[in-house]
C-alpha positions as CSV (number, residue, x, y, z in Angstrom):
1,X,18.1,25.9,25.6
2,X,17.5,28.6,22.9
3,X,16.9,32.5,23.9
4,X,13.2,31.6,23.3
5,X,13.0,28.6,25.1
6,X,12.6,25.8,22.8
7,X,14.7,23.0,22.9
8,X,17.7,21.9,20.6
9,X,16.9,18.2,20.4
10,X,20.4,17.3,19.0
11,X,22.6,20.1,21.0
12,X,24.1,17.2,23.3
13,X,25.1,15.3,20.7
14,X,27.6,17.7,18.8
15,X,27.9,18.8,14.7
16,X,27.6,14.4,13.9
17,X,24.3,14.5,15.2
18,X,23.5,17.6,14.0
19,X,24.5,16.4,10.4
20,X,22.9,12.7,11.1
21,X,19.6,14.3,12.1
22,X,19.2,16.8,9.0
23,X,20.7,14.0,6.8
24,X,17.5,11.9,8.2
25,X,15.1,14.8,7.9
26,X,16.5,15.7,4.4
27,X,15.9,11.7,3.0
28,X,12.5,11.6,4.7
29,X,11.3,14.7,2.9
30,X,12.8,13.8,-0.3
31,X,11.1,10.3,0.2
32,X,7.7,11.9,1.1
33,X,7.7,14.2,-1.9
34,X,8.6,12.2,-4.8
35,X,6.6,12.2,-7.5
36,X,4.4,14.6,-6.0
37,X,3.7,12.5,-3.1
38,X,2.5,9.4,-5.0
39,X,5.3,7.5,-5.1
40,X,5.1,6.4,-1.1
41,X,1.1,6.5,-2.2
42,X,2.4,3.1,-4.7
43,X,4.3,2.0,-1.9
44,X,1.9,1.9,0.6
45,X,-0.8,0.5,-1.4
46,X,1.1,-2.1,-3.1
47,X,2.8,-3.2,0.2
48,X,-0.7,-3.1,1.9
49,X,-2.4,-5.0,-0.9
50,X,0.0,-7.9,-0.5
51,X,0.1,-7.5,3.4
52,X,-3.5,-8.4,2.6
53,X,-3.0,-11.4,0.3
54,X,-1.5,-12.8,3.4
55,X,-3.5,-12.4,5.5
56,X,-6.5,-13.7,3.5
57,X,-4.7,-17.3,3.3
58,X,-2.1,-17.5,6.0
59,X,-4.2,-16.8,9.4
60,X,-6.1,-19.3,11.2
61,X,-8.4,-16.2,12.4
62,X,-11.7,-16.0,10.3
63,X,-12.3,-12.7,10.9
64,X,-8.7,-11.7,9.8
65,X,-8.9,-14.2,6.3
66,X,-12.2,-12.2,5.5
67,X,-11.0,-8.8,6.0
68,X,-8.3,-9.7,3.6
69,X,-9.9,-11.5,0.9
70,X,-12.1,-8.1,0.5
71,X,-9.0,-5.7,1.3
72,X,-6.7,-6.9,-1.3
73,X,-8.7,-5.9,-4.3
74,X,-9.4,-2.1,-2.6
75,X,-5.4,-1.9,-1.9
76,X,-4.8,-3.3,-5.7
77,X,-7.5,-0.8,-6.9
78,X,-5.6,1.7,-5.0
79,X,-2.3,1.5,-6.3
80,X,-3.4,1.4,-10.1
81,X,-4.8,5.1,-9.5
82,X,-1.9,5.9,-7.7
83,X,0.4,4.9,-10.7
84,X,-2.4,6.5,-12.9
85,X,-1.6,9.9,-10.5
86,X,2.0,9.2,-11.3
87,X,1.9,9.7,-14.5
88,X,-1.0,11.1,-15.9
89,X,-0.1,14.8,-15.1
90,X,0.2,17.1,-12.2
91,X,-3.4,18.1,-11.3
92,X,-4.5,14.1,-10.7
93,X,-1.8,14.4,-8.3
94,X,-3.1,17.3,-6.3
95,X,-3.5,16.7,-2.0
96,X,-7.2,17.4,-2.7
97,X,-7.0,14.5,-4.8
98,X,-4.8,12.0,-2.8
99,X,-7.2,12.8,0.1
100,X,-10.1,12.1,-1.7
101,X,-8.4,9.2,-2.8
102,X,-7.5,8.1,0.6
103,X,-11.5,8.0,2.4
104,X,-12.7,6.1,-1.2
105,X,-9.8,3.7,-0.4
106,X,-10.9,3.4,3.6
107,X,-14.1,2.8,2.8
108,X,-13.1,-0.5,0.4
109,X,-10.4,-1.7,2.4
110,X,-12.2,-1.1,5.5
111,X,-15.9,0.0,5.8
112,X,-17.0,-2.8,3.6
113,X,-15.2,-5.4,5.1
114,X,-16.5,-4.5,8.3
115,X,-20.2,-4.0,7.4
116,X,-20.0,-7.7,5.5
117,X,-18.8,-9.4,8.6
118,X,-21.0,-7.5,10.4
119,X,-23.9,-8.3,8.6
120,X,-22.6,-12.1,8.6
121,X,-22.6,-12.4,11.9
122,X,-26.1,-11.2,12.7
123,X,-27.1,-13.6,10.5
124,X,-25.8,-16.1,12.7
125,X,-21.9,-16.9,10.7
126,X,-18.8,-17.6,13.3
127,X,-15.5,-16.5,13.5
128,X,-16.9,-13.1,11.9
129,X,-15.4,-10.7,15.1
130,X,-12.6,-10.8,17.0
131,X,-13.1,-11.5,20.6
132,X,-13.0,-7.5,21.9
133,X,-16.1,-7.0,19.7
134,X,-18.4,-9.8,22.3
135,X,-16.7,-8.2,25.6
136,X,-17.7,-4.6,24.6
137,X,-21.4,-5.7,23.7
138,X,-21.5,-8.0,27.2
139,X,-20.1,-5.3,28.6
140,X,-23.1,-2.9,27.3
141,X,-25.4,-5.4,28.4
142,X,-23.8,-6.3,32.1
143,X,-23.7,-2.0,32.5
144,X,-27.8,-1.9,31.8
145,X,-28.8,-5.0,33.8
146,X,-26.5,-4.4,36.9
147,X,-24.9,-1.1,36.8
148,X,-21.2,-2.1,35.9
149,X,-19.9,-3.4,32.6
150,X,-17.6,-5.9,35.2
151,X,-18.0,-8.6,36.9
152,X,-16.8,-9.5,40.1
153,X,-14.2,-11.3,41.5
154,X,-16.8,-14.1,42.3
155,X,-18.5,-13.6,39.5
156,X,-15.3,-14.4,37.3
157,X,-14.8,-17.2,38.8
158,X,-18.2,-18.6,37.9
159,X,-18.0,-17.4,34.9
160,X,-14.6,-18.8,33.6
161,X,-16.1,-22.3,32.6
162,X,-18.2,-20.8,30.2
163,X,-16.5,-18.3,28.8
164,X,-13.3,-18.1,29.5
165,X,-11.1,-15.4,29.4
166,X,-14.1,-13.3,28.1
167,X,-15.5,-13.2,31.8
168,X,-13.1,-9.8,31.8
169,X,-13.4,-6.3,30.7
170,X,-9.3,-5.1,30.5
171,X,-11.0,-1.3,29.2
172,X,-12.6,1.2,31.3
173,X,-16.5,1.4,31.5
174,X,-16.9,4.4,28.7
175,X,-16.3,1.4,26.2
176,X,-19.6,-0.2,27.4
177,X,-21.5,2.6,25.5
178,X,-20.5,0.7,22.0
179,X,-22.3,-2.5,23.1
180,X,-25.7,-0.7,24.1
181,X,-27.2,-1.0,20.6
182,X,-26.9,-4.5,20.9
183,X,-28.4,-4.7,23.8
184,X,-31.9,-3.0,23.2
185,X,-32.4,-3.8,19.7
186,X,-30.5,-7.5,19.1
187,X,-28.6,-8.5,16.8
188,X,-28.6,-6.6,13.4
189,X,-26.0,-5.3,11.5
190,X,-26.1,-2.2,12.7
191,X,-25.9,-3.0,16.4
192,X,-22.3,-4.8,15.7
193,X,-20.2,-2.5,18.5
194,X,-17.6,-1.8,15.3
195,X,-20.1,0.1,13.4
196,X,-20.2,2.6,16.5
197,X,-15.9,2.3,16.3
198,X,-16.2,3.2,12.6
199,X,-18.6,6.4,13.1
200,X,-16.6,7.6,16.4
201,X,-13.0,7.1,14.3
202,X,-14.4,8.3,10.9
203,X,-15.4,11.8,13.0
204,X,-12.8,12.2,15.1
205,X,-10.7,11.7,11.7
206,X,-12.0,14.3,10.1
207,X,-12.5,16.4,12.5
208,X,-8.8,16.5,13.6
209,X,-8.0,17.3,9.9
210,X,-10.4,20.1,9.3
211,X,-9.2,21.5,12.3
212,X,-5.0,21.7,10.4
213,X,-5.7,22.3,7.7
214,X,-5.1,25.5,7.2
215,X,-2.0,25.0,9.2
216,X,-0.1,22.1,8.2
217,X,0.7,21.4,4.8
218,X,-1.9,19.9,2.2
219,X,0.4,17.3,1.2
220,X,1.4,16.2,5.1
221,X,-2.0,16.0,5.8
222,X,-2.8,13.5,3.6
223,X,0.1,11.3,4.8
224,X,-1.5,11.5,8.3
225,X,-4.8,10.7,6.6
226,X,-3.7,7.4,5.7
227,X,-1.7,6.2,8.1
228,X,-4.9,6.6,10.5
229,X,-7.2,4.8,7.7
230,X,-5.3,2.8,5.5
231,X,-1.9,1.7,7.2
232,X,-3.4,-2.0,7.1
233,X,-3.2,-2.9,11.1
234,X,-5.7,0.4,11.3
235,X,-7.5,-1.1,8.6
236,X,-7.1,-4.6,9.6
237,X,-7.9,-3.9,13.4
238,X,-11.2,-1.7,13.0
239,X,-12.8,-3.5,10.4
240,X,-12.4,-7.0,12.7
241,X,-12.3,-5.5,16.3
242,X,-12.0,-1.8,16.0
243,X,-11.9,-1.0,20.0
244,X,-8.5,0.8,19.7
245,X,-9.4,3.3,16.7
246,X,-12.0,5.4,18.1
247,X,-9.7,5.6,21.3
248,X,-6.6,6.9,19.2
249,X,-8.9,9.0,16.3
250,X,-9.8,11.0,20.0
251,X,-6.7,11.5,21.4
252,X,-5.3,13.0,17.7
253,X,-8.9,15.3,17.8
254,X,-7.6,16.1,21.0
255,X,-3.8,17.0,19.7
256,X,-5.4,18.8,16.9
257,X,-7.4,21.1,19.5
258,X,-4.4,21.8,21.2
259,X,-3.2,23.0,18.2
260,X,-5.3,25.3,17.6
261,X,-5.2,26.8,21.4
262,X,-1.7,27.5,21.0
263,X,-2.1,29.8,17.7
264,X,-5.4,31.4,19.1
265,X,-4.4,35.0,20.2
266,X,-7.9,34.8,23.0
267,X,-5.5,32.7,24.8
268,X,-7.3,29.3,23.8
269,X,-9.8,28.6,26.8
270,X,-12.5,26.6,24.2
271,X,-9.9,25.2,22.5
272,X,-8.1,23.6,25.9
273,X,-11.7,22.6,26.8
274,X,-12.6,20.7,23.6
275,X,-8.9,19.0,23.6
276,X,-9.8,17.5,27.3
277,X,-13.6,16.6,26.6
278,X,-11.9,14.3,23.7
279,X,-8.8,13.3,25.6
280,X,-11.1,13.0,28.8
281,X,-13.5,10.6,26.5
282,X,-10.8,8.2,25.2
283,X,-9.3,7.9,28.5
284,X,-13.0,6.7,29.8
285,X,-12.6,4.0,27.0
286,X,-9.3,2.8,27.3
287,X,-6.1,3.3,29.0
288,X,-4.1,3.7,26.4
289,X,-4.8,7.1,26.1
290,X,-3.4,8.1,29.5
291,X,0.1,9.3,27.9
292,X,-1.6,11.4,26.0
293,X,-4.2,12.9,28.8
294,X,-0.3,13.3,31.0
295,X,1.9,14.3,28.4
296,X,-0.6,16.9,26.8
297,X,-1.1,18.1,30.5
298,X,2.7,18.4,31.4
299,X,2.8,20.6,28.2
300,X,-0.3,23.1,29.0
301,X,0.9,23.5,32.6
302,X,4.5,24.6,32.0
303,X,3.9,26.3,27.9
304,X,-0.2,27.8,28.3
305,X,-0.5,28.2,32.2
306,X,-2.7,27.5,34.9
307,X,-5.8,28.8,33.5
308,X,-5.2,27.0,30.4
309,X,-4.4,23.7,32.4
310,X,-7.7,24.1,34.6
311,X,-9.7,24.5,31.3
312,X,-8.0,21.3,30.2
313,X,-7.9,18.9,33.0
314,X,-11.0,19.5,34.2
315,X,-12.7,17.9,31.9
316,X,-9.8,15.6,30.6
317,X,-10.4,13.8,34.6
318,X,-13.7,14.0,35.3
319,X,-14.8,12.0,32.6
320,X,-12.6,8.8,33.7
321,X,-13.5,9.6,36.9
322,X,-17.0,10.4,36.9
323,X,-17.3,6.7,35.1
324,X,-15.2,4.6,36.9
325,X,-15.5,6.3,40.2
326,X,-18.8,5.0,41.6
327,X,-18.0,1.6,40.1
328,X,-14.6,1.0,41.6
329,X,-16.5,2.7,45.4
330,X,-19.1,-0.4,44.8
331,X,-16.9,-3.2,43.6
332,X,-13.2,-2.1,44.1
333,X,-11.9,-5.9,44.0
334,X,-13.8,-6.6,41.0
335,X,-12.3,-3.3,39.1
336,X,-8.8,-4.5,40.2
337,X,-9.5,-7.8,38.6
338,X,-10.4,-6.6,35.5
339,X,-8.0,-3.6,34.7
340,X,-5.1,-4.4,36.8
341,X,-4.4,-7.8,37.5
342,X,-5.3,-9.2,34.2
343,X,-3.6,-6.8,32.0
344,X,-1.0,-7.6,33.7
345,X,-0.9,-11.4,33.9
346,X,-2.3,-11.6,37.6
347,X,-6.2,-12.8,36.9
348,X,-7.5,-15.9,36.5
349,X,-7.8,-16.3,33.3
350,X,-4.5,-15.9,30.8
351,X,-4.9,-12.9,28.2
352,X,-4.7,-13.8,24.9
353,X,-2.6,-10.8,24.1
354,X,0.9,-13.0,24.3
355,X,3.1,-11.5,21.2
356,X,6.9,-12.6,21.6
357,X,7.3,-9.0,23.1
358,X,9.8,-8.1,25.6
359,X,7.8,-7.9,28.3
360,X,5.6,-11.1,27.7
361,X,8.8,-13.1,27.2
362,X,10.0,-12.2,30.4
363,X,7.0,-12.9,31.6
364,X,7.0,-16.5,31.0
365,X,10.5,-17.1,30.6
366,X,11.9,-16.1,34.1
367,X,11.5,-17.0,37.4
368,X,8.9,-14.7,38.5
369,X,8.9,-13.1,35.4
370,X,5.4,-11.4,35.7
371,X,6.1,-9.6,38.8
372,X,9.7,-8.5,36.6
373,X,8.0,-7.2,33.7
374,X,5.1,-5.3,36.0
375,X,8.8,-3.8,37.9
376,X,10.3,-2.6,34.7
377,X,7.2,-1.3,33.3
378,X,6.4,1.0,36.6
379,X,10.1,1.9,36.3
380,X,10.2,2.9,32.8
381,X,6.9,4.6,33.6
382,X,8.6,6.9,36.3
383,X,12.1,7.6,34.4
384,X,9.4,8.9,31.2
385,X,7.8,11.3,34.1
386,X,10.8,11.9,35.6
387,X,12.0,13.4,31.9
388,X,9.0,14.7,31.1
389,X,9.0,17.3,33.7
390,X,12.9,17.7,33.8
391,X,12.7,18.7,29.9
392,X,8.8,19.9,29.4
393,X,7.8,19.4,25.4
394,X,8.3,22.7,23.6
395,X,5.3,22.3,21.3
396,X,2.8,20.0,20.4
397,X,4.4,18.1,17.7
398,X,7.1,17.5,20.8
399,X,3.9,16.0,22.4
400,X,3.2,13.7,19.5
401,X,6.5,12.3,19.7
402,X,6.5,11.6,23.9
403,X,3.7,9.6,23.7
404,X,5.5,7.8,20.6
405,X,8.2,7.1,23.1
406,X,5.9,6.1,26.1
407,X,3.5,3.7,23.9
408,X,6.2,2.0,22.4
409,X,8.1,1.3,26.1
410,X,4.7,0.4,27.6
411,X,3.8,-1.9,24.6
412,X,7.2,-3.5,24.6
413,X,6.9,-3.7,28.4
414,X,3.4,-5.0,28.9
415,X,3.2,-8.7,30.0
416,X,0.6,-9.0,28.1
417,X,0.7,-7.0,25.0
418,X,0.2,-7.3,20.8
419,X,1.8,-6.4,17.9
420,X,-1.4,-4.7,16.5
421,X,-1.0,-2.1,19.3
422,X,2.0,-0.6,17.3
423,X,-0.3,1.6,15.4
424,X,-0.7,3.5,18.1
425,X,2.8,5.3,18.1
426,X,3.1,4.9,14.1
427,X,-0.1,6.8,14.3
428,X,1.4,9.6,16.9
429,X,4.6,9.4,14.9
430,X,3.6,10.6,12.0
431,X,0.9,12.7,12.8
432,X,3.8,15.2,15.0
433,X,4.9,16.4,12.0
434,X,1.4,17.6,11.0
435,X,1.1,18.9,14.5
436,X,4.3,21.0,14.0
437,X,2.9,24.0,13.4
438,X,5.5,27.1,12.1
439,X,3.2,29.7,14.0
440,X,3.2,28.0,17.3
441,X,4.5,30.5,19.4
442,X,7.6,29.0,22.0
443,X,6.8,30.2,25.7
444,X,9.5,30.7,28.1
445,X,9.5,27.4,30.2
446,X,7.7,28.4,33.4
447,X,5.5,26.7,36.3
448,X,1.7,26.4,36.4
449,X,0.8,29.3,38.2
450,X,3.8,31.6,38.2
451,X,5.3,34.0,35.9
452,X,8.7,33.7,34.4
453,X,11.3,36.9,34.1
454,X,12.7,38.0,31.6
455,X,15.6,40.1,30.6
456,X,12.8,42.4,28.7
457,X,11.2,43.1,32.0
458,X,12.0,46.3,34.1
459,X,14.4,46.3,37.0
């Protein structure tokens, strides 16, 4: 540990990893800053434009060879102005720019997609959603006629010859809320449970970069712009499903607010209350933002305090609570079913999220293989707490990168898990470094609660 506390990430390892690490650091820089930032711009847009050329022939998923056949000319379009940026003089190269840029490109490679498949399926097309899209309206619709966006245990089971694996509702009941358009007004464009996605991610985007902007460099900023937009299985996902975008657009809001608590000299109070109101309200949609709601939490109680971690948590529980409380007291069985057993391979029906992962191919390879892969995940799950509170993060950008590390063990774990939840920790990965804020100041580790001596103190 350093005299102020923060950790040295590559102490352990000696001057080799020391030298490795800055040798890393030093190529990814230079990488990110060639020509002004535009050369990984070309990249990224060239790669995505032919990522989308594939798609658009090679998927037997409708919904997937639309998005693409719309996408590749808004990823083409993009890399022409990004050579045009290139070359054509400094001030076309600008962040300002590139940013602008980036939201004209997400809303060609992605908004317009969406609202044409949208609008295609009100009008009665197939095959213009992915299958998350009908469970969150059903859900909307089940929540209004009987209280709960699940059904039973019984209920599944009468269900299942009809629909299938659709009977369940794997997210938590705050997801319901994008399927009640749908519900009172039918089936319009408009209604579609992605166009609420879109509006939710769009201004939780934004938001979160408003909010670092005058803290984290113009040109870093844009890199997390687009790798929250345009990285194509971001694009790909909310313009076809959506479901997971608004859940990590909050949880980055939420990192962002933290940010700012730790560089407001008031101590932060609104700031830790906004970051678990958004946390709080991702975790209500979907599990997947627990590691951030836990890892966020380790870090306020041991860096900000108890008051700051009351200010957090309060809301950051009570809003998963509050929603799925009264519903699990009423139907416990049928909440098990749905967010327990069937994530993880036990239900009725089989999930369709089955990509050759480690954790689904042990699954179905070995003897007992689901209840292996549930064992390894709940083990990984207490060695990451175990570490977390053994070695607390020293920042938020140290946050970033533990949820990086939990969603990519839980994804690979998961019995049943998908590729397309990778953007979760590319997302976290590479928004940490616009989280790493110079000013931040580095607290003595201490315990919620209780103050920390220290050799500045009198005897």
């Amino acid at each position: 540990m350093r005299r102020d506390g923060s950790y040295r990430e590559c102490e352990a390892g000696g001057s080799d990893a020391r030298l490795t690490g800055v040798t890393l650091t030093g190529i990814a820089r230079a990488t990110h800053r060639a020509g002004r930032g535009t050369v990984v711009d070309i990249a990224l847009y060239a790669v995505s434009a032919g990522y989308a050329g594939i798609i658009a022939f090679n998927t037997g998923m409708p919904a997937h060879a639309q998005w693409g056949r719309i996408a590749v000319f808004g990823y083409l379009a993009l890399t022409v102005l990004a050579v045009v940026q290139r070359f054509a003089g400094r001030g076309l190269a600008r962040p300002a720019v590139r940013m602008v840029l980036v939201f004209a490109g997400w809303a060609a490679t992605t908004l317009l997609p969406l609202l044409i498949e949208a609008a295609q399926r009100a009008a009665g097309a197939s095959g213009r959603a992915q299958d998350e899209v009908t469970v969150v309206e059903m859900a909307g619709a089940r929540l209004v006629d009987t209280g709960s966006p699940y059904l039973s245990h019984d209920g599944i089971v009468g269900a299942l010859p009809s629909l299938g694996y659709l009977a369940y509702v794997p997210y938590n009941p705050g997801i319901a809320v994008f399927g009640l358009p749908r519900r009172y007004a039918g089936d319009q464009w408009w209604t579609d449970a992605r166009v609420g996605f879109a509006l939710v991610t769009a201004a939780a985007i934004v938001a979160a970069l408003v909010l670092l902007r005058r803290l984290a460099p113009a040109s870093v900023l844009v890199r997390a712009a687009q790798v929250a937009t345009l990285f194509p299985v971001c694009a790909l996902t909310l313009a076809t499903g959506g479901d997971d975008l608004p859940v990590l657009a909050l949880c980055l809001l939420g990192l962002a607010f933290a940010v700012r608590a730790r560089v407001d000299d008031r101590g932060g109070a609104v700031w830790w209350l906004l970051s678990g109101l958004v946390v709080g309200d991702a975790a209500a949609m979907k599990l997947f933002a627990l590691p951030v709601l836990v890892v966020l939490a380790v870090f306020v109680g041991f860096r900000a305090g108890g008051r700051s971690l009351g200010w957090y948590l309060t809301p950051a529980l009570a809003l998963p609570v509050v929603t799925l409380g009264p519903i699990a007291l009423r139907d416990p069985d049928g909440v098990l079913e749905n967010l327990v057993r069937y994530p993880l391979g036990r239900g009725l029906a089989e999930s369709p999220a089955a990509s050759n992962l480690p954790g689904h191919l042990i699954a179905v390879l070995l003897p007992g293989g689901q209840v292996v892969a549930a064992g390894l995940l709940v083990a990984a799950g207490l060695a990451f707490v175990i570490h977390l509170l053994v070695r607390p993060p020293a920042d938020v950008a140290t946050v970033a990168w533990r949820v990086t590390a939990a969603m990519l063990l839980a994804i690979c774990l998961a019995p049943a898990t998908r590729f397309g939840y990778l953007l979760y920790p590319a997302a976290y990965a590479v928004w940490a470094v616009a989280l790493r804020i110079p000013r931040e100041p580095v607290d003595k580790v201490r315990h919620v609660g209780v103050r920390v001596a220290t050799a500045m103190d009198p005897a």
